[in-house]
Backbone as JSON, one array per atom type, in Angstrom:
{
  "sequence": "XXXXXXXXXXXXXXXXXXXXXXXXXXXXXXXXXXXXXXXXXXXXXXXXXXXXXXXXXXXXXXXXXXXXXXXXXXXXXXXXXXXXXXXXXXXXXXXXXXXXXXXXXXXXXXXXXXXXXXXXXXXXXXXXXXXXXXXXXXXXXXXXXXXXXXXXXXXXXXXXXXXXXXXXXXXXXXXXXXXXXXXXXXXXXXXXXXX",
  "N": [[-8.01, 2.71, 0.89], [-9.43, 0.73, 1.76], [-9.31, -1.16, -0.6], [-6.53, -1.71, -0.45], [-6.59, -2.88, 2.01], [-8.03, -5.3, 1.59], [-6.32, -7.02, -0.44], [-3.6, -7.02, 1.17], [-4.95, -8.87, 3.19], [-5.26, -11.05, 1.15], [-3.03, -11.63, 0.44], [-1.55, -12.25, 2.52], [-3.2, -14.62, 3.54], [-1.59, -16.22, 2.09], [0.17, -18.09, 3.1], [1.24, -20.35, 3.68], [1.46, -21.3, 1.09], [3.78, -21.66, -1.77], [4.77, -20.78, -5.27], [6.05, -22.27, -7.54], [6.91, -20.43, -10.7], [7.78, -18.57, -12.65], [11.07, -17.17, -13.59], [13.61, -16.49, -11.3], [13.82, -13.78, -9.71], [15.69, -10.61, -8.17], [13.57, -8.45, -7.12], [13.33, -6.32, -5.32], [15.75, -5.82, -4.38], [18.06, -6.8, -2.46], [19.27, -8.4, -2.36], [20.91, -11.68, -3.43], [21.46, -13.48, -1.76], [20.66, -13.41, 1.87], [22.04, -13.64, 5.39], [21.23, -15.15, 8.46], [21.13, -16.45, 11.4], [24.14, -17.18, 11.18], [24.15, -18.58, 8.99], [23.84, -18.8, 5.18], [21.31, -18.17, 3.45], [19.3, -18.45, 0.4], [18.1, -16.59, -2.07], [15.21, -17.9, -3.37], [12.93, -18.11, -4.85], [10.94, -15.44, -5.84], [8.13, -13.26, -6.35], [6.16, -11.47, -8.36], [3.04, -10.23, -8.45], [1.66, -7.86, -8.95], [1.13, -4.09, -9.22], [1.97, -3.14, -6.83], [3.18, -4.95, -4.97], [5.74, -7.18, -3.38], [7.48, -10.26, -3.03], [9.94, -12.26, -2.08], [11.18, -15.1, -1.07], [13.99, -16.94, 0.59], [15.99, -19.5, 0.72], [17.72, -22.26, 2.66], [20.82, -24.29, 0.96], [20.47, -26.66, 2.35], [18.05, -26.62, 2.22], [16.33, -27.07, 0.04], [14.21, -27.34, -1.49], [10.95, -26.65, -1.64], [8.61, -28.08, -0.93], [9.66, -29.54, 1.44], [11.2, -27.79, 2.91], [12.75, -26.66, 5.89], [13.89, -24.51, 7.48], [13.28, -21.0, 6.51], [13.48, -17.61, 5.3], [11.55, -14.89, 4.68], [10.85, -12.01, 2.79], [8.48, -9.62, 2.12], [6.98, -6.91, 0.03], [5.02, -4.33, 0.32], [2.98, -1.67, -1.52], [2.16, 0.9, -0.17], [0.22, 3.12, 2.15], [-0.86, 1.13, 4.67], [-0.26, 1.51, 7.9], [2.17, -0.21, 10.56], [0.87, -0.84, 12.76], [-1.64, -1.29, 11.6], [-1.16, -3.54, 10.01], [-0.21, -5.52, 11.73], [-2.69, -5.69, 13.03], [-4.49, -7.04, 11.51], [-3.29, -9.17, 10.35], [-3.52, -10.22, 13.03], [-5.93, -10.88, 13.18], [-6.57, -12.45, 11.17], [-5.71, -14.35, 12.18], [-6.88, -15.31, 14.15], [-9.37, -15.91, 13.11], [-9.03, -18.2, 12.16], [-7.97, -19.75, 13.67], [-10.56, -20.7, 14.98], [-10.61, -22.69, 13.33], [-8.93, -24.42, 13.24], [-7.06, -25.32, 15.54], [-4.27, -25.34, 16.21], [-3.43, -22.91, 15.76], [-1.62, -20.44, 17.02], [-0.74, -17.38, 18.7], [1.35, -14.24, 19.37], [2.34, -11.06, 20.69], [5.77, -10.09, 20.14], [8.45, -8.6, 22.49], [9.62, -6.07, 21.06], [12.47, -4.5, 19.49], [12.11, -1.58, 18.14], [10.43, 1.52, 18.46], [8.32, 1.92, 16.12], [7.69, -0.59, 15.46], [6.6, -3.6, 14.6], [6.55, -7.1, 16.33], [5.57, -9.85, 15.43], [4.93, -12.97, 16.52], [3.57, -16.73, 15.79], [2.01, -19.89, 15.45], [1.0, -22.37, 13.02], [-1.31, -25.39, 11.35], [-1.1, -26.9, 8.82], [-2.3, -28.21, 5.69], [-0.91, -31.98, 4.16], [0.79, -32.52, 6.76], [1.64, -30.27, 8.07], [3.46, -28.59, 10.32], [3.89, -24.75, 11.45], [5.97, -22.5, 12.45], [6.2, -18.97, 12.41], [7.93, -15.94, 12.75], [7.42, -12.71, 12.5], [8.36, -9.77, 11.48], [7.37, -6.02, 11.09], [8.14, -3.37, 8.91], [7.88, -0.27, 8.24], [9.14, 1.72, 5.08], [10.21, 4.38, 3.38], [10.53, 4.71, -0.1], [11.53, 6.37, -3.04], [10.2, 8.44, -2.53], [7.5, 7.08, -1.86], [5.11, 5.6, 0.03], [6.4, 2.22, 1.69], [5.05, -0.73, 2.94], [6.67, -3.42, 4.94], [7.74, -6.19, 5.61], [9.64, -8.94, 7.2], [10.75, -12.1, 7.66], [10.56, -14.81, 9.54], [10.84, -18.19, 8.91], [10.41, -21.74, 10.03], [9.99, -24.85, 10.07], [8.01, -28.15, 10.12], [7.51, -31.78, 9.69], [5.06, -33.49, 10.77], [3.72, -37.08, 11.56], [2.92, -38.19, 13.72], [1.51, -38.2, 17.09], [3.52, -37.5, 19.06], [5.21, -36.44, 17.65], [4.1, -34.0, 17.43], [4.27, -32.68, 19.93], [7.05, -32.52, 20.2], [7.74, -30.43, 18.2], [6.08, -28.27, 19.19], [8.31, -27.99, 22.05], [9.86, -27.23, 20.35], [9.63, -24.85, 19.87], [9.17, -23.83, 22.09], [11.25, -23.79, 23.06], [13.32, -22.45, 21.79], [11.91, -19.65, 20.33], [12.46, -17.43, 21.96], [14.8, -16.91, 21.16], [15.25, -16.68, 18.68], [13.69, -14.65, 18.2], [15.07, -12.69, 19.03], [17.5, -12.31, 17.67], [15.68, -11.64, 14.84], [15.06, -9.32, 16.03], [17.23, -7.74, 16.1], [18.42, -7.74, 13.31], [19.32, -5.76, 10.62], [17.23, -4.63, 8.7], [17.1, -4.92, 4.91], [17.39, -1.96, 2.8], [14.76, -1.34, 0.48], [14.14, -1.76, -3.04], [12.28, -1.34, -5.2], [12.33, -3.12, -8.47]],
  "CA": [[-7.64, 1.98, 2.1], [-10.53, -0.46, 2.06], [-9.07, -1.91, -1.15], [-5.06, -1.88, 0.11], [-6.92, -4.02, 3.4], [-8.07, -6.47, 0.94], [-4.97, -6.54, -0.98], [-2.96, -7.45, 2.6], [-5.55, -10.2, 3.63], [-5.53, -11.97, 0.1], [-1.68, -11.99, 0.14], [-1.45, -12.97, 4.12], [-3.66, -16.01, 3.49], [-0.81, -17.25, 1.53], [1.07, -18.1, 4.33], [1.78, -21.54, 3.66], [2.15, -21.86, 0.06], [4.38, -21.41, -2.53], [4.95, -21.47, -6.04], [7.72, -21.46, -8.58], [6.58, -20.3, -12.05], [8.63, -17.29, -13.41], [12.16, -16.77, -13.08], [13.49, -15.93, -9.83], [13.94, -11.84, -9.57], [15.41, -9.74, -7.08], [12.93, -7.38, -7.4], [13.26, -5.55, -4.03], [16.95, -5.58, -5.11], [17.99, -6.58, -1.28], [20.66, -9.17, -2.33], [20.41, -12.91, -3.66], [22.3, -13.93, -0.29], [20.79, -13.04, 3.18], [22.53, -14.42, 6.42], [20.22, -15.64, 9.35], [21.87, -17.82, 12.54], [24.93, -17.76, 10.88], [23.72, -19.49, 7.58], [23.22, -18.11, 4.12], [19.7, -17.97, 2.67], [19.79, -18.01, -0.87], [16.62, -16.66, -2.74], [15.08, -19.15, -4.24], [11.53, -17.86, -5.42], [10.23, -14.26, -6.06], [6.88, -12.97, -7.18], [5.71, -9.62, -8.42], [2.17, -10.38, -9.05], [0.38, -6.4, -9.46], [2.02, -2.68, -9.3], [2.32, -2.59, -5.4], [3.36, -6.0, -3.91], [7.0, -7.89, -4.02], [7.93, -11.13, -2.23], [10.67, -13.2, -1.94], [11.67, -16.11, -0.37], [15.52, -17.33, 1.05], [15.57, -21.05, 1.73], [19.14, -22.48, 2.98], [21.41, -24.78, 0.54], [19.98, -27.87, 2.19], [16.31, -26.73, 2.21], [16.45, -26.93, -1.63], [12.83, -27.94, -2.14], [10.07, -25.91, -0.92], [7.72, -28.98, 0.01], [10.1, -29.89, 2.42], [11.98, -26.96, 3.96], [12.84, -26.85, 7.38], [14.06, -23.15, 7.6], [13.28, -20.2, 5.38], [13.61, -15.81, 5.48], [10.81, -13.94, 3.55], [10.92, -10.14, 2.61], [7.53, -8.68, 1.68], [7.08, -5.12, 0.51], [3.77, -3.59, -0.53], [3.29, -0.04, -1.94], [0.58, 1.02, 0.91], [-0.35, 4.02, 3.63], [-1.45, 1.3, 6.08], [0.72, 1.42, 9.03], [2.42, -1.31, 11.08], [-0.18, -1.13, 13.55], [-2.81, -1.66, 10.81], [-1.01, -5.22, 9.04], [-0.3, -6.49, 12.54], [-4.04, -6.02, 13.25], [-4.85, -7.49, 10.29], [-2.68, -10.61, 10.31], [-4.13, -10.71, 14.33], [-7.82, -10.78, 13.3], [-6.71, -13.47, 9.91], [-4.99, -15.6, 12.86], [-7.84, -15.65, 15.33], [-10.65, -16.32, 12.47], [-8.51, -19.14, 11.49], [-7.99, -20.69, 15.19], [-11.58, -21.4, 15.0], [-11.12, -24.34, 12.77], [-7.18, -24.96, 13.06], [-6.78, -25.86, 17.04], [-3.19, -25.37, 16.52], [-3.09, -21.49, 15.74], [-1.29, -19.63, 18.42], [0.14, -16.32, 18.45], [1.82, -13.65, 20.73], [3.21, -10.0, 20.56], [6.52, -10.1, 20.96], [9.57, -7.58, 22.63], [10.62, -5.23, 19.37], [13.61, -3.11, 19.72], [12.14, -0.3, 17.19], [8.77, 2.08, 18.66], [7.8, 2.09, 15.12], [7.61, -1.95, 14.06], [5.91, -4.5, 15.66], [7.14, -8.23, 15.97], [4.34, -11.34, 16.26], [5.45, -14.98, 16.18], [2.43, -18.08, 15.59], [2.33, -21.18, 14.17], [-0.83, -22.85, 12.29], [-1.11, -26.31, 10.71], [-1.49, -27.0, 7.04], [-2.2, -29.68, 4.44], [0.54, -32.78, 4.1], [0.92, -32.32, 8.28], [2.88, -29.42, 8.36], [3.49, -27.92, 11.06], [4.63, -23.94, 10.83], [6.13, -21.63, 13.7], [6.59, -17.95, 11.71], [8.02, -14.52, 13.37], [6.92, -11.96, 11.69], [8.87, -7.84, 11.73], [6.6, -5.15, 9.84], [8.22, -1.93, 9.51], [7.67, 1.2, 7.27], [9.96, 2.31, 4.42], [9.67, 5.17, 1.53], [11.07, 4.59, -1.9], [11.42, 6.88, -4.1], [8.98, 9.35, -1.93], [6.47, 6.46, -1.53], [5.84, 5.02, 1.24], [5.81, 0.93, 1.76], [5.17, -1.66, 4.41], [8.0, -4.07, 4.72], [7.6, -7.65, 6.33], [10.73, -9.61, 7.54], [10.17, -13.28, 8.3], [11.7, -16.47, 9.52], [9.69, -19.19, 8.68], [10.16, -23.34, 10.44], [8.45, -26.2, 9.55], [8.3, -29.46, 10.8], [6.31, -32.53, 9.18], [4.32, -34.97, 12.07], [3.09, -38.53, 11.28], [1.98, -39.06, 14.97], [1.16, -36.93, 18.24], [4.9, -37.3, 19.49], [6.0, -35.31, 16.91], [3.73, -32.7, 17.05], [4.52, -32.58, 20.89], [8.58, -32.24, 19.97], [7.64, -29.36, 17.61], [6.12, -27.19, 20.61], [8.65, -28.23, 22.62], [11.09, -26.83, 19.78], [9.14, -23.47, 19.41], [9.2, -22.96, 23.15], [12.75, -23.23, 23.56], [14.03, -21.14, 20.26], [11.59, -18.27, 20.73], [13.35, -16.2, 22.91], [16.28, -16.55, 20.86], [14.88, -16.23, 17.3], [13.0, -13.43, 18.2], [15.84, -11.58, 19.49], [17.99, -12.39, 16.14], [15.13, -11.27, 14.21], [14.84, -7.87, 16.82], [18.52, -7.5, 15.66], [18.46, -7.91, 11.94], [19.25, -4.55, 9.43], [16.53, -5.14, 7.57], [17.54, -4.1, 4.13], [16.56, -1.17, 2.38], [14.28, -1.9, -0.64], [14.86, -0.94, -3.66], [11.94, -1.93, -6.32], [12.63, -3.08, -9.83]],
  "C": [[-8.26, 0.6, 2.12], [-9.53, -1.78, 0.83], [-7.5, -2.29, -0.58], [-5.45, -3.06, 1.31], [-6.98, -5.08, 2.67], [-7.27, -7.45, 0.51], [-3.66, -7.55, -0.07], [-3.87, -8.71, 2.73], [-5.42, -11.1, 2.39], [-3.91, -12.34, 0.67], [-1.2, -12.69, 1.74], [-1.73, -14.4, 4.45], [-3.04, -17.29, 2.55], [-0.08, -18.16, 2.09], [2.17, -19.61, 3.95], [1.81, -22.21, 2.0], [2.98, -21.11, -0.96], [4.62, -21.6, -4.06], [5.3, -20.74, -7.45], [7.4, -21.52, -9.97], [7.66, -19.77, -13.4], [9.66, -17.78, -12.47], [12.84, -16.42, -11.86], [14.07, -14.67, -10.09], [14.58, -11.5, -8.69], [14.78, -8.41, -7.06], [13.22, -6.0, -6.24], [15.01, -5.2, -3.9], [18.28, -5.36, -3.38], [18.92, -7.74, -1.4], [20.04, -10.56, -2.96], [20.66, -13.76, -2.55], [21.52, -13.23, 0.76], [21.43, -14.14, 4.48], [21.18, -14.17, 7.52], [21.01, -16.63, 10.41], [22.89, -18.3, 12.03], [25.3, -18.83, 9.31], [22.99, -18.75, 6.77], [21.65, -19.19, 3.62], [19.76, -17.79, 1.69], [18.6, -17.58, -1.44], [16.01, -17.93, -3.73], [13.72, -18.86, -4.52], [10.85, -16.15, -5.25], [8.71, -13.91, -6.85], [6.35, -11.07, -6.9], [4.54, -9.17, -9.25], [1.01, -9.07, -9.76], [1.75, -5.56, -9.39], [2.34, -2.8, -8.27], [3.1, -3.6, -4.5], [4.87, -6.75, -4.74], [6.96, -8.88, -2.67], [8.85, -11.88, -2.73], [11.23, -13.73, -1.02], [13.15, -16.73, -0.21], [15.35, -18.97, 1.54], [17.71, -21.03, 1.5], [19.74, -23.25, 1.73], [20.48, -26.42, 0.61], [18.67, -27.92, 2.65], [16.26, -26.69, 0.66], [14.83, -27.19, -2.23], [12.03, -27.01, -1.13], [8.62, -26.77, -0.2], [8.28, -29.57, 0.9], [11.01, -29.09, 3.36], [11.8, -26.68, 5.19], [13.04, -25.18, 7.88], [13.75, -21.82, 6.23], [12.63, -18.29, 5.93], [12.62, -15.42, 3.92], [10.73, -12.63, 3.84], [9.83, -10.18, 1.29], [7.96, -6.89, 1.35], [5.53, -5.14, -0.14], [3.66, -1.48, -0.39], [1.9, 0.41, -1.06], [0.98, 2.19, 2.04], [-0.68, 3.01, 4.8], [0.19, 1.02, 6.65], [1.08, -0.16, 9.47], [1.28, -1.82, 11.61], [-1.17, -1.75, 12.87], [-2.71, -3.05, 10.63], [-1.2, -5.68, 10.5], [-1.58, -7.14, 13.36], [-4.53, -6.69, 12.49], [-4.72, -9.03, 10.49], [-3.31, -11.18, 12.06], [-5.72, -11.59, 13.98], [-7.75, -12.01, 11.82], [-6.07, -14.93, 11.3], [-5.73, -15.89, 14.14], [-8.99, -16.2, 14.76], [-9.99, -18.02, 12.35], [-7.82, -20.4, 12.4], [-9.23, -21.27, 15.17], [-11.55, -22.59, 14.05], [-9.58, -24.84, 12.4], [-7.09, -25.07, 15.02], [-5.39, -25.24, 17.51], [-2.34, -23.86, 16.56], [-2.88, -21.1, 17.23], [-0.73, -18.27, 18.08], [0.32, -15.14, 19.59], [2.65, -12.61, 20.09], [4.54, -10.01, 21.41], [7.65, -8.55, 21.17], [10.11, -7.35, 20.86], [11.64, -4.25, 20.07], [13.5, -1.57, 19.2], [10.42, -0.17, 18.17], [7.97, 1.95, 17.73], [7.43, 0.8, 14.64], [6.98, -2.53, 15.05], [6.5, -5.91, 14.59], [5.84, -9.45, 16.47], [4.6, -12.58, 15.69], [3.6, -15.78, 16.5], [2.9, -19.16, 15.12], [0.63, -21.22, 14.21], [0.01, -24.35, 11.98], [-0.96, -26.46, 9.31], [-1.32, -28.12, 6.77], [-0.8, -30.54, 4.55], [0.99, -32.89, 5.57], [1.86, -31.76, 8.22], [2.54, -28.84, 9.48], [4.18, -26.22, 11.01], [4.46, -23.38, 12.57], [6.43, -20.29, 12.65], [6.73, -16.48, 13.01], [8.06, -13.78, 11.76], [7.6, -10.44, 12.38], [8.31, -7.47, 10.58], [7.56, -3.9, 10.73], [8.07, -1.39, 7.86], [9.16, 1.92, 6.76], [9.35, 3.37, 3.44], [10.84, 4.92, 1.22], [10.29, 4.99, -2.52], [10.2, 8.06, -3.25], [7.33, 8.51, -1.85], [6.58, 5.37, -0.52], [5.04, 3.16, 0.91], [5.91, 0.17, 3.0], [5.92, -2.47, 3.85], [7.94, -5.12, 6.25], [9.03, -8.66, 6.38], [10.45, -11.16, 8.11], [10.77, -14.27, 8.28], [10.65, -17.18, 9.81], [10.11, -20.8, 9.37], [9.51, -23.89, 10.55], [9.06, -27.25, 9.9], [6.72, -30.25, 10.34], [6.18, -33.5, 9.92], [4.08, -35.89, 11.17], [2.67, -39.18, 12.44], [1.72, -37.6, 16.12], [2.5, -36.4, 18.89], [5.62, -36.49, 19.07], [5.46, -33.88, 16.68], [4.34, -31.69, 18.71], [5.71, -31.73, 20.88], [8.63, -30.96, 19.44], [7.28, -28.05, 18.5], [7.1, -26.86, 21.11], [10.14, -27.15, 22.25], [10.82, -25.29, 20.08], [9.64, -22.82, 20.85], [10.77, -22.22, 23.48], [13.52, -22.1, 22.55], [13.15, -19.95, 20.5], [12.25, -17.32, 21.14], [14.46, -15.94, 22.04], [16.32, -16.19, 19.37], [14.27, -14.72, 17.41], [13.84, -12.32, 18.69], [16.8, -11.43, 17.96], [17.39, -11.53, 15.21], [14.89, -9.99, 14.54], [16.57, -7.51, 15.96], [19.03, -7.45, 14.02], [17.99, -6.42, 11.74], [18.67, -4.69, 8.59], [16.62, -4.46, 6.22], [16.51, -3.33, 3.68], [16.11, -1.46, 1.1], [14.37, -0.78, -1.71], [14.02, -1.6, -5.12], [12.58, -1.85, -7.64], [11.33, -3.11, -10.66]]
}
């Protein structure tokens, strides 16, 4: 358990970067296409760094670059016993250590449609003045008679160069919330299917 916690916090504190080495995979075997607001997501970066953990990333057509994307859908899986309850504690207690020296960390449990998943939207800052808003759906799958946690995520970014723009970026989060987070309550999250 102790090590699987670890495991989760190393890979959590990735949050904000990316990076394209290997091939792109569909390892989780969950399509090269997902739709999101009406607009395909194309994969555009996978990694399948140990035995237990898969990620990949969906950026749009005209997010084509990953230092500048504006929208983007990630599907985690890890091969793990902890529960929802457990990551979302997890990712709570990595996003409250990490308010103490980021100002801009916020975060909030939001309405889920499933008893079993839990949904929590934030944003943080990062390097280059990014700004990030992320919802986050964890729910619980088995494959193959093992069971995995399974992370769903719509990611927006927005890059400031003054206070006005960081202002606008709130301004964006407040109003889309409600409506991303219901999208994202509504999404069949596919069933995984390691390779």
């Amino acid at each position: 358990m102790k090590k699987t916690a670890i495991l989760l916090l190393t890979i959590c504190a990735l949050t904000l970067v990316s990076f394209q080495t290997n091939p792109v995979t569909d390892f989780l075997s969950i399509g090269s296409t997902l739709k999101f607001e009406d607009q395909n997501f194309i994969l555009a970066w996978s990694s399948h760094p140990n035995e237990v953990y898969y990620k990949q990333e969906y950026l749009r057509a005209s997010d084509n670059k990953f230092e500048t994307y504006q929208k983007m859908l990630i599907v985690e899986a890890i091969k793990s016993d902890l529960s929802v309850e457990q990551a979302t504690e997890m990712k709570i207690t990595e996003l409250s250590n990490l308010k103490k020296s980021n100002p801009l960390v916020q975060y909030n449990f939001e309405k889920n449609n499933f008893e079993n998943e839990k949904v929590i939207s934030f944003m943080l800052s990062g390097g280059h003045n990014i700004l990030e808003w992320n919802i986050y759906r964890y729910q619980k799958q088995v494959v193959d008679n093992e069971p995995y946690l399974v992370l769903y995520a719509y990611s927006y970014r927005s890059y400031f160069t003054n206070k006005n723009e960081i202002v606008k970026f709130l301004e964006y989060v407040k109003t889309n919330n409600p409506k991303i987070t219901e999208l994202i309550n509504k999404v069949t999250i596919p069933k995984i299917k390691v390779k």
